[in-house]
N, C-alpha and C positions, 0 to 999 in steps of 0.2 A: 312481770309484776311491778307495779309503783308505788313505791314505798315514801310519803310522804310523813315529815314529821313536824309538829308545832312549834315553834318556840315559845321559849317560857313566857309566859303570860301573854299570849295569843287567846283574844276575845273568841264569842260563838261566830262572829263574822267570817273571820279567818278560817273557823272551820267548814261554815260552808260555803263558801269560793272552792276552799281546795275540793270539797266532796261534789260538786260540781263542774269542778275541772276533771276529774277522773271519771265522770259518766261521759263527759262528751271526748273522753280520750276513747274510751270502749266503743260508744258507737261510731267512731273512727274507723278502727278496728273490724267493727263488724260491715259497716259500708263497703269499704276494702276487699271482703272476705267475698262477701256478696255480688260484688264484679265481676271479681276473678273467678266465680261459678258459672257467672252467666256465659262470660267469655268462653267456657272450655264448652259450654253446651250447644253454642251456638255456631264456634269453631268445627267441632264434630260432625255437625248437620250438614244437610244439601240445601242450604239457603241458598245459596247463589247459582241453585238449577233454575232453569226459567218450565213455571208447569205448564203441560201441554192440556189438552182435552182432544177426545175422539168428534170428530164432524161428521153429520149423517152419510157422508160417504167415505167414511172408515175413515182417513186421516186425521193423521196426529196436526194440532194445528196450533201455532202460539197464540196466549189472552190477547195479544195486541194485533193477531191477526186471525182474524174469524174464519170460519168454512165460510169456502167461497158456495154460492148460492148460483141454481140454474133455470131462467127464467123460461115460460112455454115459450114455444117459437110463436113465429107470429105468423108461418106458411113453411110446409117445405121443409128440406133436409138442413137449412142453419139455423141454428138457433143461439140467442142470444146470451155471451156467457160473461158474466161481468160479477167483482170481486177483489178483493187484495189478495197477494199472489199467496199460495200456500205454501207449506212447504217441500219441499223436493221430495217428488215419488223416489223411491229405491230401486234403481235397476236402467230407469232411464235421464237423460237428459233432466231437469228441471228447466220450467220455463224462463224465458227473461222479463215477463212481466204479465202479472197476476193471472187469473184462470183463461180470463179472454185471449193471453197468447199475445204474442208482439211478432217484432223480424224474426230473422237467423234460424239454420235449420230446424231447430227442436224449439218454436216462438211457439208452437199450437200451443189450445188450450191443454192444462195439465201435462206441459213437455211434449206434447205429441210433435209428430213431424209434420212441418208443413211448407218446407222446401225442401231440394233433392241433395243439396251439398252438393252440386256438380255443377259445370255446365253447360248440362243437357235441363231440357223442360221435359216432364212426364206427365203422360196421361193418363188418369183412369176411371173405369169403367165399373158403375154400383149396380148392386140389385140384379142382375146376372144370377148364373146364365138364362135366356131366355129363347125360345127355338124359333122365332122371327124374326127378332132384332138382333141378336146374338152373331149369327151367320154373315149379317152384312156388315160389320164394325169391322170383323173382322176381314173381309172381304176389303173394305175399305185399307186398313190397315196393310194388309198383303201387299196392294198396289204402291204405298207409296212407301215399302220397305219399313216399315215402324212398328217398333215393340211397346205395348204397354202394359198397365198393369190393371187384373181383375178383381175387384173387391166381390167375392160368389158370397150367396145365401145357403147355407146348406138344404133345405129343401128342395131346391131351386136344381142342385148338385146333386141331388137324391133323383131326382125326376129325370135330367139333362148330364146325365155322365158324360156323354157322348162329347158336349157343347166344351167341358171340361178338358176332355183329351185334347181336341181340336185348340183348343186356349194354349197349350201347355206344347203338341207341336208347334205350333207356330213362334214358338222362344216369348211370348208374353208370360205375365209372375203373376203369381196366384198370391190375393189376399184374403183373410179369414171376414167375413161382413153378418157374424153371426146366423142362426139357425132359421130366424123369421122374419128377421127386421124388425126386431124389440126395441122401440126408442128408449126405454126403461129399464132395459136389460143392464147398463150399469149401474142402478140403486139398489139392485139386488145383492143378494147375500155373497159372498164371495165364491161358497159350493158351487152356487147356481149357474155365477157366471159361469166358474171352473167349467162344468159339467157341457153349456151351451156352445163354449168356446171349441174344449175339446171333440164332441160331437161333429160340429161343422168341420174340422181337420180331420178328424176320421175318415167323413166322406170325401171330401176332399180327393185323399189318398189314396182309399178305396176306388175315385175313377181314375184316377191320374197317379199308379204307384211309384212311389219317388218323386216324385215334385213338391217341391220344398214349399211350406206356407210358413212366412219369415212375416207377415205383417199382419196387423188388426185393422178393421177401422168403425167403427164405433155408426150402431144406423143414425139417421139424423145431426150426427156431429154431437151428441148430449155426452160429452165426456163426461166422467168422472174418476176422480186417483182410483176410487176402487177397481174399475175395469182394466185401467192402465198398466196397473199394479199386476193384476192377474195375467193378464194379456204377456206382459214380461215376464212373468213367470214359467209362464209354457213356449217362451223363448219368440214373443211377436214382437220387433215394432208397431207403435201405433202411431197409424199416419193419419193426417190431418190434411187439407189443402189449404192453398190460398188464392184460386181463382174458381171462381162459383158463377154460371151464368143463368142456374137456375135453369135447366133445360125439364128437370120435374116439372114445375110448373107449364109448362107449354106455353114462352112467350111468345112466340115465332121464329124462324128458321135467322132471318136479318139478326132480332136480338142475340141469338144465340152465339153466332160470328162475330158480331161487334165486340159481342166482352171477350169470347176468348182472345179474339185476336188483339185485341186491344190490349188487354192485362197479359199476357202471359210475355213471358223474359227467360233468360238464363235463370234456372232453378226453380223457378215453378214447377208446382202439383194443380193438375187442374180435374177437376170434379163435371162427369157426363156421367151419364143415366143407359146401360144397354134392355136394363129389365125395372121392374114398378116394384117395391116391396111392399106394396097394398095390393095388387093382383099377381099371385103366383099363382094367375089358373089360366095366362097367355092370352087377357085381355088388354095388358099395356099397348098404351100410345108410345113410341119414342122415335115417329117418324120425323119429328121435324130434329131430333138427335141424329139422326142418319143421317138428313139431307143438309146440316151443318157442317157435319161435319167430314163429306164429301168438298166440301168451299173450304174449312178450316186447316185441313191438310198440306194440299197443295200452298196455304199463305206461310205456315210456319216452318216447314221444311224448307222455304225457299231463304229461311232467315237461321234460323237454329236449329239445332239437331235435339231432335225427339228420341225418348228411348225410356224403356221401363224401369221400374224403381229394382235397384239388383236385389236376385234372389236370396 
């Protein structure tokens, strides 16, 4: 309390100075008071979380860095993925730079694998199995002692058990390449994938009991965290390459050779075609995949050693 007194014969001046001094002592006081509320409300709070929001493909993703976006391709199984980098799926790797993926094993897009971490270089083989093309890859393979790895469609494995076993003797590793060759299949709801992904391992199994399916690999390369997500979930790596010669395409048997021989090194994944996942009714072309990669063999085996991505 301020207890202020006049002296004697203090004018009305004196009085109010001092009664104007005691208001602006109060809202002193209250200024004061008023900090020190705001302080403990704001101390209390999660101000200093940084907030995230969901991106159309599930991820949690910070304001200053957007869901990354997945443009159409422009032909063919790559497609173009570009973006600021998200943030780390759960379960795998995160990438070392943004959704398009950089170096070092786990550089694919959205963490995926796209080198082997070894060094050996691996090969493998999409859209499979198929009762044409299927028979001689591996034929091929037999000859020059080489393991590699099978990205199967589960229909594909519905149809072609047989193609499966023969996969799985011969020490090649089986990877999960969804049920139809859904490029789309990772925008979908998370069940859906579940349900697709699971399916295609079922059969799998069902030809080949015991044979371990340790990897995913996404049709067309359209990653997204959601699929990724899932895919790890039910215990897959998702692998990714990094040497693409486009043999979908039918460039010719020359192009086909030049890139792979060309690009492939110590730890390369490189991406060949045994079956089409636009005809699974055993109208694919992938002869000049065959007749490549009869010339492709003999040059890499003479340099590095080849061999499946482990089970």
């Amino acid at each position: 309390m301020i207890n202020l007194r006049l002296a004697p014969g203090s004018g009305d001046r004196s009085r109010l100075a001092i009664r104007a001094a005691m208001i602006a002592a109060a809202a002193a006081v209250l200024l004061v008071v008023s900090a020190y509320a705001v302080t403990r409300v704001i101390g209390g709070s999660d101000a200093t979380t940084t907030p995230t929001a969901q991106s159309d493909n599930g991820q949690a993703t910070s304001p200053t860095h957007p869901a990354p976006s997945v443009a159409p391709p422009t032909s063919g199984d790559t497609w173009l993925i570009s973006a600021p980098q998200p943030r780390a799926v759960p379960a795998v790797p995160s990438p070392a730079a943004g959704a398009g993926g950089s170096g070092g094993v786990y550089g694919g897009p959205f963490g995926t694998q796209r080198r082997t971490g070894g060094s050996y270089a691996a090969l493998t083989f999409d859209d499979g199995p198929d009762p044409r093309w299927t028979p001689q890859v591996l034929d091929l393979l037999r000859t020059y002692d080489v393991r590699a790895t099978f990205c199967v469609l589960g229909r594909a494995v519905e149809a072609h058990p047989e193609l499966v076993r023969a996969i799985v003797d011969d020490g090649h590793t089986l990877c999960n390449h969804s049920w139809d060759h859904d490029m789309t299949l990772g925008q979908r709801p998370r069940d859906e994938i579940r349900r697709d992904l699971r399916r295609t391992t079922a059969a799998i199994q069902a030809a080949a009991p015991g044979a371990p399916v340790s990897y995913y690999r996404q049709p067309g390369g359209v990653w997204t965290g959601r699929v990724v997500e899932v895919a790890a979930e039910l215990g897959m790596t998702s692998v990714h390459w990094d040497v693409d010669p486009r043999d979908w395409s039918l460039p010719g048997v020359d192009a086909i050779v030049a890139e792979v021989t060309a690009q492939t090194r110590p730890g390369s994944i490189v991406l060949l075609h045994d079956g089409d996942g636009d005809r699974l009714d055993g109208s694919s072309d992938r002869q000049q995949t065959v007749d490549a990669l009869a010339r492709i063999l003999p040059e890499l085996t003479g340099r590095l050693r080849l061999d499946a991505l482990p089970p």
